[in-house]
Structures are given as C-alpha cells and as structure tokens.
C-alpha distance (Angstrom), angle and dihedral (degrees) to the residues before:
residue distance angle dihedral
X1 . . .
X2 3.72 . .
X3 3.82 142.1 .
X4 4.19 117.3 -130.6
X5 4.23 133.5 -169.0
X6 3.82 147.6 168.8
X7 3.68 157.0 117.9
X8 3.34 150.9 -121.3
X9 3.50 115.0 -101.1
X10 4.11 128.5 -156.6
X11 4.17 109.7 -110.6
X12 4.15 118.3 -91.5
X13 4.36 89.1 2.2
X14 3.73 109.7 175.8
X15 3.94 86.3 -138.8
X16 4.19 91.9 81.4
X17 4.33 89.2 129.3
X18 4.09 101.4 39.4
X19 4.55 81.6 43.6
X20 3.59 83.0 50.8
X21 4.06 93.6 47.1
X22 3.86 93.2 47.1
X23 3.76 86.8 54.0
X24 3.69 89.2 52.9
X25 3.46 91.0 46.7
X26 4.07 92.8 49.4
X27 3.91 90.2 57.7
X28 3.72 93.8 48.7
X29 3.94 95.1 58.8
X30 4.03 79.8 46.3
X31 3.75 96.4 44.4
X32 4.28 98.0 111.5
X33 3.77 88.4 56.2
X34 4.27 84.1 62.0
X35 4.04 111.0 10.4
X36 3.95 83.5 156.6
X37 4.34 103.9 75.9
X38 4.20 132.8 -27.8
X39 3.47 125.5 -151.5
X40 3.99 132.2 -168.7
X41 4.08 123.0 -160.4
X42 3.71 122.4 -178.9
X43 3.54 138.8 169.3
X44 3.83 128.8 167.8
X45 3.45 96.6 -78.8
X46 4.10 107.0 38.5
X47 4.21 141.0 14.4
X48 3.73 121.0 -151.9
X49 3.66 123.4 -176.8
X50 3.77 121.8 -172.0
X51 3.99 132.7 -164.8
X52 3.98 108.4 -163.9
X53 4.20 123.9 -159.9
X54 3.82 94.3 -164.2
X55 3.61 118.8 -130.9
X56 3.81 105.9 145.2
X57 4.12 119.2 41.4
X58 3.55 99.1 10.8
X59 3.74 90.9 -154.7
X60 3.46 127.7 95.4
X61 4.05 90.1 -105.1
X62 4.11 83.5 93.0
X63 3.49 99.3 57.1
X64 3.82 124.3 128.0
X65 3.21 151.5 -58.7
X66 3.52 91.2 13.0
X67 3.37 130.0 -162.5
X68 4.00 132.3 -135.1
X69 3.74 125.5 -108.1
X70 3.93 88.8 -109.2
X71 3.88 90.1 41.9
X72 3.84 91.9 -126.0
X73 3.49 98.9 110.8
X74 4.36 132.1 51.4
X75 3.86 118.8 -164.0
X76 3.24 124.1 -171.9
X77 3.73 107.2 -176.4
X78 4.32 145.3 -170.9
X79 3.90 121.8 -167.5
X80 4.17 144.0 22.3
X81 3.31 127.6 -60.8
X82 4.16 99.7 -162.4
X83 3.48 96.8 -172.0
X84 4.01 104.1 55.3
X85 3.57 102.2 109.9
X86 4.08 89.4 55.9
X87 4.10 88.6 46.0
X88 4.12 84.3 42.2
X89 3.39 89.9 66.0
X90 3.58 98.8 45.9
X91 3.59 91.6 60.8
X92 3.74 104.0 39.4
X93 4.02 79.7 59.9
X94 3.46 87.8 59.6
X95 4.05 95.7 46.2
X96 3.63 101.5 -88.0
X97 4.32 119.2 143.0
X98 3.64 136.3 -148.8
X99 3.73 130.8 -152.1
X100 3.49 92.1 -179.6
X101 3.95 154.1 17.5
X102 3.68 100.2 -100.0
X103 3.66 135.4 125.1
X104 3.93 91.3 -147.2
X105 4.02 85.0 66.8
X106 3.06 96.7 53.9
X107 3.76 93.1 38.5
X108 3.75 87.3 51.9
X109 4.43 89.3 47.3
X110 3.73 87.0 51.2
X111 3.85 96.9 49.9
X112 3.73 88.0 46.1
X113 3.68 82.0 56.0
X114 3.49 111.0 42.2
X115 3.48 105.5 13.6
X116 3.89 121.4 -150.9
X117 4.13 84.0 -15.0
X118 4.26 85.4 73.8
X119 3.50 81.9 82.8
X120 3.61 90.8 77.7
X121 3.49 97.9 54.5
X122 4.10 93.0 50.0
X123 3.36 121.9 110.0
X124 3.67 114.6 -174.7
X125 3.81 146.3 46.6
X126 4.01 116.5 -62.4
X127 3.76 146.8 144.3
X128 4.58 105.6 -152.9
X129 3.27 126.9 -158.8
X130 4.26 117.5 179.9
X131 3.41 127.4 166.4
X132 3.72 110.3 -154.1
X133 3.93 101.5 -150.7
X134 3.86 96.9 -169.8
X135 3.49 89.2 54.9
X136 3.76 98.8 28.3
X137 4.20 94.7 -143.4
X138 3.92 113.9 125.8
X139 3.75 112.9 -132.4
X140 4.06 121.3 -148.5
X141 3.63 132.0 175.6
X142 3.54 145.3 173.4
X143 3.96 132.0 -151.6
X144 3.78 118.8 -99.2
X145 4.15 98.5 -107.6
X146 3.90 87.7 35.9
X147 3.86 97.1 -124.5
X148 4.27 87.8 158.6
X149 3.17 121.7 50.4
X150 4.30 127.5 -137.2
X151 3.65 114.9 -179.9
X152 4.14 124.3 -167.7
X153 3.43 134.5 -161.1
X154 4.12 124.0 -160.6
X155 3.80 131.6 175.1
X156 3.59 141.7 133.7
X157 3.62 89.5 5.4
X158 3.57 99.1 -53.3
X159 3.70 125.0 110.1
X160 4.20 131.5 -178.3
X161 3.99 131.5 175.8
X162 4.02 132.5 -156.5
X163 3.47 142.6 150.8
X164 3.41 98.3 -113.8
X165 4.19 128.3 28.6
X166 3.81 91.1 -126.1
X167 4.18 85.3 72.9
X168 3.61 86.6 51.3
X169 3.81 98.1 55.3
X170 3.64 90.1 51.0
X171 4.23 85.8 69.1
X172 4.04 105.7 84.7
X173 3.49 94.4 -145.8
X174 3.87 93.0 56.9
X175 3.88 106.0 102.2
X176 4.23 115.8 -147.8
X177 3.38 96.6 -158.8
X178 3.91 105.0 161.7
X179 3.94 119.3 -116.4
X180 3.59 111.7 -133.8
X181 3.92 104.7 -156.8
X182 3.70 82.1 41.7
X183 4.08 88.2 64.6
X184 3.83 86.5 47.7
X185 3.94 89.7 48.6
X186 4.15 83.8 51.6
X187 4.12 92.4 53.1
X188 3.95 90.7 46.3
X189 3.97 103.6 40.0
X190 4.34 102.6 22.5
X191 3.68 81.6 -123.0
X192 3.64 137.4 48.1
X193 3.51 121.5 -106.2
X194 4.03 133.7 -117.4
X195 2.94 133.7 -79.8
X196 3.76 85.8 30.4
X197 3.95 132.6 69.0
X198 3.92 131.3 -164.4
X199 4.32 74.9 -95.8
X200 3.75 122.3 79.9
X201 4.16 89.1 -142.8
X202 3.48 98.3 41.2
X203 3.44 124.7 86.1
X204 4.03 144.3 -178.5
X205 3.38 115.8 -123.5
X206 4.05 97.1 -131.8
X207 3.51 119.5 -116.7
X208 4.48 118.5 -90.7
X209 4.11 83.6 17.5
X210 4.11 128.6 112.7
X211 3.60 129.7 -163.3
X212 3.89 139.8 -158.1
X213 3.90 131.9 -174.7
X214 3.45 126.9 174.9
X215 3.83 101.3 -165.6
X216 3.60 98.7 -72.5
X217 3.91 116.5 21.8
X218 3.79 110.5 53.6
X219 3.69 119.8 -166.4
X220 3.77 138.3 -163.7
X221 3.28 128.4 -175.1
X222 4.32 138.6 162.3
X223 3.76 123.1 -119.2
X224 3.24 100.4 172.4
X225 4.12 136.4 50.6
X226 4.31 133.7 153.5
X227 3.40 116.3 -126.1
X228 3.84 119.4 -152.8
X229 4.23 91.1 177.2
X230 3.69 95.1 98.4
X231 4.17 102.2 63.8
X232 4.38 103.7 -167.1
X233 3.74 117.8 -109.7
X234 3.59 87.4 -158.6
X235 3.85 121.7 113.9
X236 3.82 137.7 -86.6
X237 3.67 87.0 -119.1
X238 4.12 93.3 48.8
X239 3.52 95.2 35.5
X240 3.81 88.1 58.1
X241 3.77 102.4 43.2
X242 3.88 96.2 40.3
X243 4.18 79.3 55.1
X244 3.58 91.4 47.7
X245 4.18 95.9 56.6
X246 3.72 89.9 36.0
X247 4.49 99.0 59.5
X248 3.74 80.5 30.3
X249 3.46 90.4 57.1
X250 4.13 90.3 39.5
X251 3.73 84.4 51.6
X252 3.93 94.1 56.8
X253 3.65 92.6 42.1
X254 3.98 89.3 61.8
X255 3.66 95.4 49.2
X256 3.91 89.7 77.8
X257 3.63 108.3 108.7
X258 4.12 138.6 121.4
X259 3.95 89.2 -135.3
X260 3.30 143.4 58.8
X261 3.76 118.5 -54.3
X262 4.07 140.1 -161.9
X263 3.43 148.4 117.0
X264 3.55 158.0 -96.4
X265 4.00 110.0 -111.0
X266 3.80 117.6 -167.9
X267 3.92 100.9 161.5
X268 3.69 91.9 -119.8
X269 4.17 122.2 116.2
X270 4.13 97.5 -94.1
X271 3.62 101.4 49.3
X272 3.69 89.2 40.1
X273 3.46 106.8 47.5
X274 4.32 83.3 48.5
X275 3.84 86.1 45.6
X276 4.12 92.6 51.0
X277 3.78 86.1 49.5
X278 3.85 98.1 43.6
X279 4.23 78.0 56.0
X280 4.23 89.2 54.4
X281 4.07 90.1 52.8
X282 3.61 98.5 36.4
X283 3.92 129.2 94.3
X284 4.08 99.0 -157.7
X285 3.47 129.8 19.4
X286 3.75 117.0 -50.2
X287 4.29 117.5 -118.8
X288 3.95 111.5 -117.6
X289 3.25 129.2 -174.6
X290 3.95 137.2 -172.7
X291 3.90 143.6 -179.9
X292 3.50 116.7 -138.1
X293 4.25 127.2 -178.0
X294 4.44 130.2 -144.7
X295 3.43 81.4 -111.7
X296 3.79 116.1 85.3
X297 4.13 93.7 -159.8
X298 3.79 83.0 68.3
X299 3.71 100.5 35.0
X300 3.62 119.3 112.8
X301 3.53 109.6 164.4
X302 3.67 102.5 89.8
X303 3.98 81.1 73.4
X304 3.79 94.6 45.8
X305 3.43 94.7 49.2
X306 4.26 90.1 53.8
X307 3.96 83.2 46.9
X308 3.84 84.8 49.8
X309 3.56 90.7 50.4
X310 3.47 109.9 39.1
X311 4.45 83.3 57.3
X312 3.64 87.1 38.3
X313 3.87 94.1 -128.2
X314 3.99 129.5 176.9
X315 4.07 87.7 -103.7
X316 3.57 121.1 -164.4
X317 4.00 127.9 -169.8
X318 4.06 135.8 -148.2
X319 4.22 122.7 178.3
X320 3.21 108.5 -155.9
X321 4.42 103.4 -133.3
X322 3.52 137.1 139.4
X323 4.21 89.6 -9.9
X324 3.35 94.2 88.3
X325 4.32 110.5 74.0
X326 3.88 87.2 39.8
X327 4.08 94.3 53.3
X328 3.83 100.3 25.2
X329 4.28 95.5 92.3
X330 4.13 89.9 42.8
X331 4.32 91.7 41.4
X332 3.86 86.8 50.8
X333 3.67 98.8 51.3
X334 3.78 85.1 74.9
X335 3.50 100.6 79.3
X336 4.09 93.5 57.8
X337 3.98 87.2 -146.7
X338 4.20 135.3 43.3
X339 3.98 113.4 -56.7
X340 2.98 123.5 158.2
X341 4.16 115.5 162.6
X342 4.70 94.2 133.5
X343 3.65 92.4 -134.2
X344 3.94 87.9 75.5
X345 4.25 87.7 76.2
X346 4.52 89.5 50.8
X347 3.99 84.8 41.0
X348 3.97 90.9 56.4
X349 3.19 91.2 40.0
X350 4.01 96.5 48.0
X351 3.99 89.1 41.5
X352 3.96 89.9 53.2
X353 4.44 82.7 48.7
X354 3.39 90.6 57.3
X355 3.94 111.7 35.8
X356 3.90 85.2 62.3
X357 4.18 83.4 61.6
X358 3.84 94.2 27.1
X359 3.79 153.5 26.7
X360 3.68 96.1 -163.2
X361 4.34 123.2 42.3
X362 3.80 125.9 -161.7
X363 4.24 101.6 -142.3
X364 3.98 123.6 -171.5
X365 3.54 95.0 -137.0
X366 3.48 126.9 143.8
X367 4.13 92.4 40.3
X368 3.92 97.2 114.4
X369 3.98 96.1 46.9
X370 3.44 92.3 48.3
X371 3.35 101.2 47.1
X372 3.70 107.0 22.4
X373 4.02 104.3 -100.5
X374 3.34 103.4 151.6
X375 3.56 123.8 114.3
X376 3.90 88.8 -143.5
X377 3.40 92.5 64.4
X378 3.96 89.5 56.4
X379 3.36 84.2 59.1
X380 3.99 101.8 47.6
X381 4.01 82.6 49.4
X382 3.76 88.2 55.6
X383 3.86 94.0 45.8
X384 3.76 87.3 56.0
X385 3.37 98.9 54.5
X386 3.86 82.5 59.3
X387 2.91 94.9 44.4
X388 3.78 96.1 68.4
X389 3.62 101.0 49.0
X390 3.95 90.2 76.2
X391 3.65 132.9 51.1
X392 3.68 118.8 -99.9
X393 3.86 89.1 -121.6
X394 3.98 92.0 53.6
X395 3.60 96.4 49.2
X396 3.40 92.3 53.8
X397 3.36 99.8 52.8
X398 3.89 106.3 24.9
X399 3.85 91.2 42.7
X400 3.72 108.6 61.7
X401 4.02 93.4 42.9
X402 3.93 86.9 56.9
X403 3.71 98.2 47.2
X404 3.97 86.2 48.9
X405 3.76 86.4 53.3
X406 4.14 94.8 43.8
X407 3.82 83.2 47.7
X408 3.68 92.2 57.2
X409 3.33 88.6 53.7
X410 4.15 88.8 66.6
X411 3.98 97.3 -161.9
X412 3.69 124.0 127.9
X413 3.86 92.3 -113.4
X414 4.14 89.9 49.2
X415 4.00 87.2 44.5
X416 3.70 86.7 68.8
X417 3.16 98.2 35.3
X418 3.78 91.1 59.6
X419 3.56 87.5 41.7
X420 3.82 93.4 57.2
X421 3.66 96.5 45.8
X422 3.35 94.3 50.9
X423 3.69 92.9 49.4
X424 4.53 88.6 47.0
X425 4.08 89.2 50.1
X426 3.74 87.6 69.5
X427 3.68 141.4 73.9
X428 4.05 114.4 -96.5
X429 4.17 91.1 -108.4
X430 3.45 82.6 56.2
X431 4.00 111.6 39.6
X432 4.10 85.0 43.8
X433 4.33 85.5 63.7
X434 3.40 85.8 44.9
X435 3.84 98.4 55.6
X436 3.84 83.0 38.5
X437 4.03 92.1 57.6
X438 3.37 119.7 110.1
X439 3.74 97.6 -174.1
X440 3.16 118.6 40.8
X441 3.67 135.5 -124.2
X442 3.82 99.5 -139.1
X443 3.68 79.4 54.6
X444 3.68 106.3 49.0
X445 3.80 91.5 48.8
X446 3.66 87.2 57.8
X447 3.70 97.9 47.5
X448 4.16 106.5 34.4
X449 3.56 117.9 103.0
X450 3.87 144.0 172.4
X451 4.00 122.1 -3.0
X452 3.81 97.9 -9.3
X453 4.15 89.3 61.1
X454 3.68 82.8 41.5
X455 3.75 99.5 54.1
X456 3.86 94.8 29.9
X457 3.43 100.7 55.4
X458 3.75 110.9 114.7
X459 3.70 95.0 27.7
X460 3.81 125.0 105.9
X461 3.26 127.4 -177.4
X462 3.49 101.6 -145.0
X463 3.42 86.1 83.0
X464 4.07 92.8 80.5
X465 4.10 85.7 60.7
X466 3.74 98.6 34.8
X467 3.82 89.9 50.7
X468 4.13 88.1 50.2
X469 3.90 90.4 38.6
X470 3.61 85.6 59.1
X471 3.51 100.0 42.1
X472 3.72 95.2 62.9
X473 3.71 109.6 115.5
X474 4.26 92.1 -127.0
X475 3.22 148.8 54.9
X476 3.51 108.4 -127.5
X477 3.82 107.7 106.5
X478 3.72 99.6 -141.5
X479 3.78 90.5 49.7
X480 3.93 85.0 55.0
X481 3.56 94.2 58.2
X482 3.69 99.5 40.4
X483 4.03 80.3 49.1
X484 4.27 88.5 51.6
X485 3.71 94.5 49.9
X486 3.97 91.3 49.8
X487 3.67 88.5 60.3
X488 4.00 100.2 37.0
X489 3.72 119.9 11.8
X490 3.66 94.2 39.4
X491 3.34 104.5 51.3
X492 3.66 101.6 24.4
X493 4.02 93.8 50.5
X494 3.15 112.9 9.3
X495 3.60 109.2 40.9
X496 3.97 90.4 39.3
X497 3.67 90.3 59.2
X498 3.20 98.1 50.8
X499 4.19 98.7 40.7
X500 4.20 89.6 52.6
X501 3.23 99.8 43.4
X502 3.98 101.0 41.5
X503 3.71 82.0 50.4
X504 3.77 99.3 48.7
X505 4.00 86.7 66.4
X506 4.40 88.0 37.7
X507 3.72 92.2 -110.9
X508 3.60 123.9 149.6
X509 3.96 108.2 -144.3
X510 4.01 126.1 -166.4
X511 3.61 134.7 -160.8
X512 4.08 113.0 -161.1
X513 4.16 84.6 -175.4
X514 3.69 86.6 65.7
X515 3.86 97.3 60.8
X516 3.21 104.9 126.2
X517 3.61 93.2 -134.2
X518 4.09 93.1 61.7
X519 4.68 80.1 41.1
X520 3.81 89.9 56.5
X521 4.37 94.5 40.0
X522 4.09 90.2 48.4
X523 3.45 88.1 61.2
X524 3.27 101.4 40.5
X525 4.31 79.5 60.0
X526 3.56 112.0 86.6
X527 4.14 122.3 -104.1
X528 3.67 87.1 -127.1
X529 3.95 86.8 72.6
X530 3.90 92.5 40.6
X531 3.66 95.2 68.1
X532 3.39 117.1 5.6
X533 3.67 124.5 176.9
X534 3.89 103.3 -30.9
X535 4.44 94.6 -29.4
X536 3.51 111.2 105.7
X537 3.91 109.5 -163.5
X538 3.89 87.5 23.6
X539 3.83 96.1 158.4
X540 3.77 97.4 43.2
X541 3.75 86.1 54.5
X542 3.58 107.7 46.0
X543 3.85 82.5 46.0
X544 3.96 97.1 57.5
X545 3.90 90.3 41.7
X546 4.00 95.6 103.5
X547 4.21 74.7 57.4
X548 3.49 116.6 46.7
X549 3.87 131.2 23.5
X550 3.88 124.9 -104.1
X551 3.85 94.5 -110.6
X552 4.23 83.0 65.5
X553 3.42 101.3 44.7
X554 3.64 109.5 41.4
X555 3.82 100.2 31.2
X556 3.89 119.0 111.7
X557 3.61 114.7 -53.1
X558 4.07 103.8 -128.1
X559 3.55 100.0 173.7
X560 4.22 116.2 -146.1
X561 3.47 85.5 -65.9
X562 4.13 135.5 167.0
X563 3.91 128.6 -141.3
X564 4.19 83.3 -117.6
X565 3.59 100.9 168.3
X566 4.07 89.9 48.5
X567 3.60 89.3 47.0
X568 3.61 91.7 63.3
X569 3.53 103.7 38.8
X570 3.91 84.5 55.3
X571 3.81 121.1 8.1
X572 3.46 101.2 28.0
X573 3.62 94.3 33.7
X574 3.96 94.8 101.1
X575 3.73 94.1 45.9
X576 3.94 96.3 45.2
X577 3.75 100.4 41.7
X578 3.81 85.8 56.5
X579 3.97 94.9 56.5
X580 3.45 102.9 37.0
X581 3.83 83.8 50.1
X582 3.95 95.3 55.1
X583 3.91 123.7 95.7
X584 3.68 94.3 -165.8
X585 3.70 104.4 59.3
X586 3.56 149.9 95.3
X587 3.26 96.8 -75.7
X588 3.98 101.4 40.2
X589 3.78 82.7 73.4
X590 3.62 89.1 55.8
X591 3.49 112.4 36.1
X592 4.16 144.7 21.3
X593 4.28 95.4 -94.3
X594 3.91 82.8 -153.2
X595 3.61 94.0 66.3
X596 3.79 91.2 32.7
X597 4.09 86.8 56.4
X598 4.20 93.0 47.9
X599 3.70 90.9 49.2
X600 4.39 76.8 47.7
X601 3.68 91.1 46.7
X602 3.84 92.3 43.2
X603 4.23 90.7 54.6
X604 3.78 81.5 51.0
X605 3.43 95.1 61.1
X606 3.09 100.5 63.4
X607 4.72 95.8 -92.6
X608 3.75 100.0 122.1
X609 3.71 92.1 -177.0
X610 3.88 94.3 111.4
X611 3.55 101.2 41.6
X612 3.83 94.2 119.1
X613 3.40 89.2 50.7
X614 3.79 101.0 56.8
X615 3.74 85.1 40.3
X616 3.56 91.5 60.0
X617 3.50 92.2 44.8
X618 4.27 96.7 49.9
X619 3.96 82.1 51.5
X620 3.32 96.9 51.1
X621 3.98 92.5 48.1
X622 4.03 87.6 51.7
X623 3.94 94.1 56.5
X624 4.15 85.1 42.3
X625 3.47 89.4 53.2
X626 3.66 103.9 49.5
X627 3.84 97.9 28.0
X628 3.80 103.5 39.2
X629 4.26 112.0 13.6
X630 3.96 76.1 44.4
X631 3.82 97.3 72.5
C-alpha cells in the first residue's frame, strides 16, 4: 500500500527547487502509508511524489512515479490491482513488455491502452494519478467501493492531489478555510461526507468516479454504479452456492502478496467466514488477530479465539486498557478532519497487533452493507411496519403533538417514546436518517451558537441520504438503504477508519466482501433473503453454514464496538473534562459551553443518553486542536 501527491505547476516557473521541496515535504507527512522508498517526478507542467509499502516485486524495479515504456505517461499509484497477471497477459498478446513484476506496470500498459475505459477491466482497490505529458491533462481515479482515498483541492486557478489532506496543507497556496455545512455534516454522520471535506477547496474524489484537468477545464465523471433493479429468480440453494465460489474466489484473489499475510479475526460471521476461507487457500497456519476491551459487554474475543481454534490459526490477542487517553489526540490526527465512529481507537490498536505479525491483513468488512446486518436496519424495518397502520395525513399531524407531550414528560421511557414518534411522523427516507443520526437535532438546536447557526440555518443534512435514497434504481425500501450506506456510511466511515488507521501502523488491509463482483451479486439477491423474519444477514449465513458452527453465526451481533460511556466516566475523564471546560476552543466557536457542560454534568451522573454527542464533540475538539489552534 502506498501514499501519492502533487500539483500542477504554471509552464517555465522560476520556482523548479522550492516545487521540488514542497513535494518532498508532501511525502514526508505521507511517509507511514510507504516507509519502504519515495520518489519525486516533475516537469514544467506537474510534480508527483510517491511513498511505496512494498508488497509485490520487492525490488526497487517498482518504485514510483513510474514512467511508461514510451515515456508519455507518469503514474504514481496507491492500492492492489488482483487481477494483473490475467490483464498482463492480455496485453503481452497484443505486444506489450514488462521489466518487472508489478501491478502498476501493467496498470500503466493498460491505461496506455484503453485509456480511462481500463477502469472497467480493474479489479481491485486503488486511488491513480497519470499525467499524460503529450497531452498535458492529469488523470485521477478512484476504485468503485472507494476503499483508498484521493483528495483534490482547486481554487484560483491552482489545483493539488494526495492521498491524505495533511499533504495538501503542506502546499502554501492551499487555503483551509473551514466549511460550515460540512461541520454540521460531521455532528449528524461522525464523519463528513464526499464530495465534501471539513475545507471549502478541498474535495473527495467520490468513490467508482475519475477525473482529468488540463489546467483549465476540470472534469469528473462516474464509471462505476450497483444496481439493485434486477432482483435474481434463481434459488435459495443457487443463490447460496454461486455466493459461496464467488467470496471464496475474492478471498483467494487477496492472498497474492510477496510478504507476510493474515487477518483480522473478530469472532463474528464476516471475518470468520473470510478467516475459514483464508485456512482452505493457505499452506501453514493463517495469522489472526483480535481486539478485545476490560469490559466483557464489549468483549469479543472469547468467540475469535473458538474461530481461531476451530481453523487452527497462529492467533494473537490485544485488550484494549489504560492505552487509550494517552494515544487518543496522536490516533485522531490521522483522519486530517472530524471523525468520530469509536471503533477507530480498537482498529489502531488491532492494525498495530497485526503489522508486528504481518504486512498485509485480510478484514471482513463490508458483510453488514451488503447483506443487511445492521441492527439499525431491524429497526427501520420495524418502523415501517408502523408506519403503515396509520394514514400518512394522521401521522403527520397526530405524531409530532404526542412526542412533544411524551417529551414533556422527561423520563427515560417518554424519551423514547418521543423519539419514536418523531421518527413514525415522517416519511421512510426521512425516519431511516433519523435512526441513522448520531447527533441529534433536538440537541444541536439547543447547543449551536454564533456564525455556524447563522450560516447553517436552512441546511439539513439529510439531504446527503435522501438524495442517495432516492437515487437508488428500485423500489424496494431495504434495497434503498443498503444502496445509501454504499455511497455514504461505507465509504465515509467505515472505509476511512479502516484506511488511516491500517496505514498509521504501514499495514496494507483487504476486504474480499468488498469485491465488487460479490457488491454487484448481493444486490442482484432479493431483500426478502437479506433479512428475513428477525435474521439479519440471513443469506450470508445459511451460505457459510457447511463452514462455521451455529453458535458463530447466529449468536448476538456486537458490532466492533467500545464501552464509550465508561470510557468517559473513567479513561477519558481527564481529557474530556478539560475540553468541555474550555471557553477558547474549538467548540466555543460552535456551541454555548454551558449547555455543552450540563449535557457533561448529566453523563456524569450517571444519564448516558448523550454519550454520542459529547463523543462527537471531544473528537471534534482533538482535530480543532491539532489542525486549526495548531497554526
């Protein structure tokens, strides 16, 4: 795995050594994605710097940017491509050569080739930049689920790239002015997301899109899209085994590497089932490694360690303790911009575990959006079956004016009662953004102050899912939320987390359920099979059941979750109690600090109800404080 950067740069500048220093200077703040070589390329009209983690053709052949056989085109290029040697072939039938092993030669032969159409034939995870220098337009592109992440930045003429923000704030003519819908998108979602950043001129480039500019016209366009409108007729039985063969098949395609290779074990189905595969491919045992917490309501690796057993893996074992105040403000400084899902502290932590065994991880992510294994959308389901016992005209009328009156009420059964009602009064796009909130809007009313109520006034964030929601080429409900959290939960969180903090500790992580052949044949299987009655994942389960006992796959879903509201009434206390007790912060330019300290006081006392909230909040104050009070 590998880190890239660059800019554009204005023909015959006198400026050719400091260009060449901020390049330097962008790979540095990217070095952990590629500790293994840098390279820097430049030519009047662009700079590319690349930081490589080798994993295929250890030798220093690979190294980046490279340049194309007829020396018109420069890559500089993060990810796997798992299908090279098949696409190698192809062209050395049609006269294409090799000097070495690499999939970014034959990336670079195929793009030569094809153009932006070798997209297509890609299968993998990847963020591309080439600079064409006959025709002097920069190419970038970004795999279909967005496992890698490429961020750009334009204004006033001036554009840069990088796989990470922090390379972009080490240009001086990047501007950081701060978005302020994007800090309401933060509070809402725990992350911010694409195409936006916490910056108003940076950008994400959105997941299955590419992008070309040429100095003046810039150009983005999507490739890549999953369609849920064509439901199988096929059979439970073939359904399941043609699934079977295909992750199996996405699980031996990811075991291609030149060093070390495991996996992250959690005990639940995903990482299991990819774990009991890995064993069917392997030779020895298979490396596994799992997170587990003091507290035993969030422990999970008494079920990773019968998973570990029962495929008799080399298992390894991390408790998450008294590590987490002293590294939480250095972990979070990762992500460049607010995020704050938990998990990301266990996933360091679990990343670190492993890249001490490993330099490449097998992960089961992608499992619950595929096949609908969240408990959230359990409870969506169960909203819409209430949903339809009333008339659309009663609930919204009838509803609110009870949940105001259960609110009044202010006891933990009325709170969710009025949360409930709330959530039934509105239409199913709506309540599902709702249930998906992590912050809120009773709550954010209450707390925002100043310029950021001011200039956030009439925007809702909802919009982001309802637009995605809508989008969705069906009109089968649970297919439209699967479809939503594709495009914004998955990449935006999930993905994210696991990208930054994997590369933080230089490890290159994998996720065989996020092939986009097994994306594109789970939603060609219909919802009813997804969830049906009270199963969530109910296909993916009764498929892995010749591989993994009962007791695995249909025990309590916990999720990679954190004992939060522990954390900061003890760990965290310190570290919170300081923030949400300073006027001069991040968040004293957002919010009214005496309401922020009563929801504080309220946690204290034992009401856990607003522990996402002040979560949210402490996150946000570590990214102000070593992004912004940092300057």
């Amino acid at each position: 795995m590998c880190g890239l950067a660059g800019f554009l740069r204005m023909p015959n500048t006198p400026e050719r050594d400091a260009h060449r220093m901020w390049l330097e200077a962008m790979g540095r703040s990217i070095r952990h994605r590629g500790p293994d070589a840098g390279g820097v390329w430049m030519d009047d009209y662009v700079g590319m710097v690349h930081r490589r983690l080798s994993i295929l053709d250890l030798s220093d052949a690979g190294n980046q940017p490279m340049v194309s056989e007829s020396g018109r085109y420069i890559i500089a290029f993060n990810g796997e491509i798992y299908n090279f040697r098949e696409i190698r072939k192809q062209l050395e039938a049609v006269g294409y050569r090799f000097r070495t092993q690499t999939d970014t030669e034959v990336l670079l032969a195929l793009f030569d080739h094809k153009g932006e159409k070798c997209l297509e034939d890609l299968n993998g995870m990847f963020a591309i930049a080439i600079w064409d220098r006959e025709a002097r337009q920069l190419f970038l592109a970004r795999d279909r689920l967005g496992k890698k992440p490429l961020y750009y930045y334009q204004e006033s003429g001036q554009f840069a790239f990088a796989s990470e923000i922090k390379a972009l704030l080490q240009v001086p003519f990047v501007k950081t002015d701060i978005r302020p819908d994007a800090i309401k998108d933060f509070f809402a979602y725990q992350y911010v997301p694409d195409p936006k950043t916490i910056y108003r001129h940076v950008h994400k480039l959105p997941p299955g899109h590419w992008l070309t500019i040429d100095g003046e016209e810039l150009t983005v366009r999507q490739y890549w899209d999953v369609s849920f409108a064509r439901p199988s007729s096929a059979s439970l039985p073939e359904l399941e085994a043609g699934l079977y063969d295909l992750i199996d098949d996405a699980v031996r395609m990811r075991m291609v590497s030149d060093v070390p290779l495991g996996a992250f074990l959690s005990g639940g189905v995903d990482s299991s089932a990819v774990v009991g595969l890995m064993a069917g491919h392997a030779d020895r045992p298979v490396t596994t490694c799992s997170i587990g917490f003091d507290s035993r309501r969030f422990d999970e690796v008494i079920w990773a360690k019968k998973v570990a057993e029962l495929f008799h893996t080399d298992h390894h074992e991390f408790t998450v303790r008294e590590n987490v105040a002293g590294s939480l403000s250095e972990i979070a400084r990762f992500f460049d911009e607010p995020f704050a899902d938990p998990s990301f502290v266990p996933t360091y932590f679990v990343s670190q575990l492993a890249r001490q065994k490993v330099t490449v991880a097998l992960a089961g992510d992608g499992g619950d959006e595929n096949f609908a294994g969240y408990s959230k959308y359990r409870t969506d389901h169960l909203e819409n079956r209430i949903r339809r016992l009333f008339p659309s005209a009663l609930r919204h009328s009838a509803f609110p004016r009870l949940a105001q009156l259960a609110g009044a009420m202010n006891s933990p059964f009325t709170r969710k009662a009025q949360s409930l009602l709330g959530t039934l009064a509105m239409e199913p796009d709506e309540g599902f953004f709702v249930t998906n909130s992590f912050f809120r809007r009773s709550v954010w009313n209450r707390l925002v102050r100043g310029e950021l109520k001011r200039e956030t006034q009439g925007y809702d964030p909802a919009d982001i899912t309802r637009h995605h929601y809508h989008n969705a080429d069906t009109d089968d409900h649970l297919s439209k939320i699967l479809y939503t959290d594709i495009k914004t939960y998955l990449p935006g969180d999930i993905l994210t987390k696991v990208d930054r903090m994997s590369m933080a500790n230089s490890l290159e992580t994998r996720a065989p359920l996020l092939d986009y052949r097994v994306v594109e044949y789970a939603a060609s299987i219909p919802s009813a099979l997804k969830m049906k009655g009270r199963e969530k994942k109910f296909i993916l389960k009764d498929t892995f059941s010749r591989l993994l006992p009962d007791d695995v796959l249909y025990r309590k879903k916990m999720g990679f979750s954190v004992p939060l509201a522990e954390w900061l009434r003890n760990e965290l206390f310190d570290t919170a109690e300081s923030v949400f007790n300073d006027d001069e912060g991040g968040l004293s330019h957002c919010f009214d600090m005496n309401a922020v300290r009563d929801l504080w006081q309220q946690h204290q006392g034992g009401n856990s109800q607003y522990t996402q909230e002040l979560w949210s909040m402490l996150a946000f104050e570590l990214w102000w404080g070593a992004y912004v009070d940092s300057k």
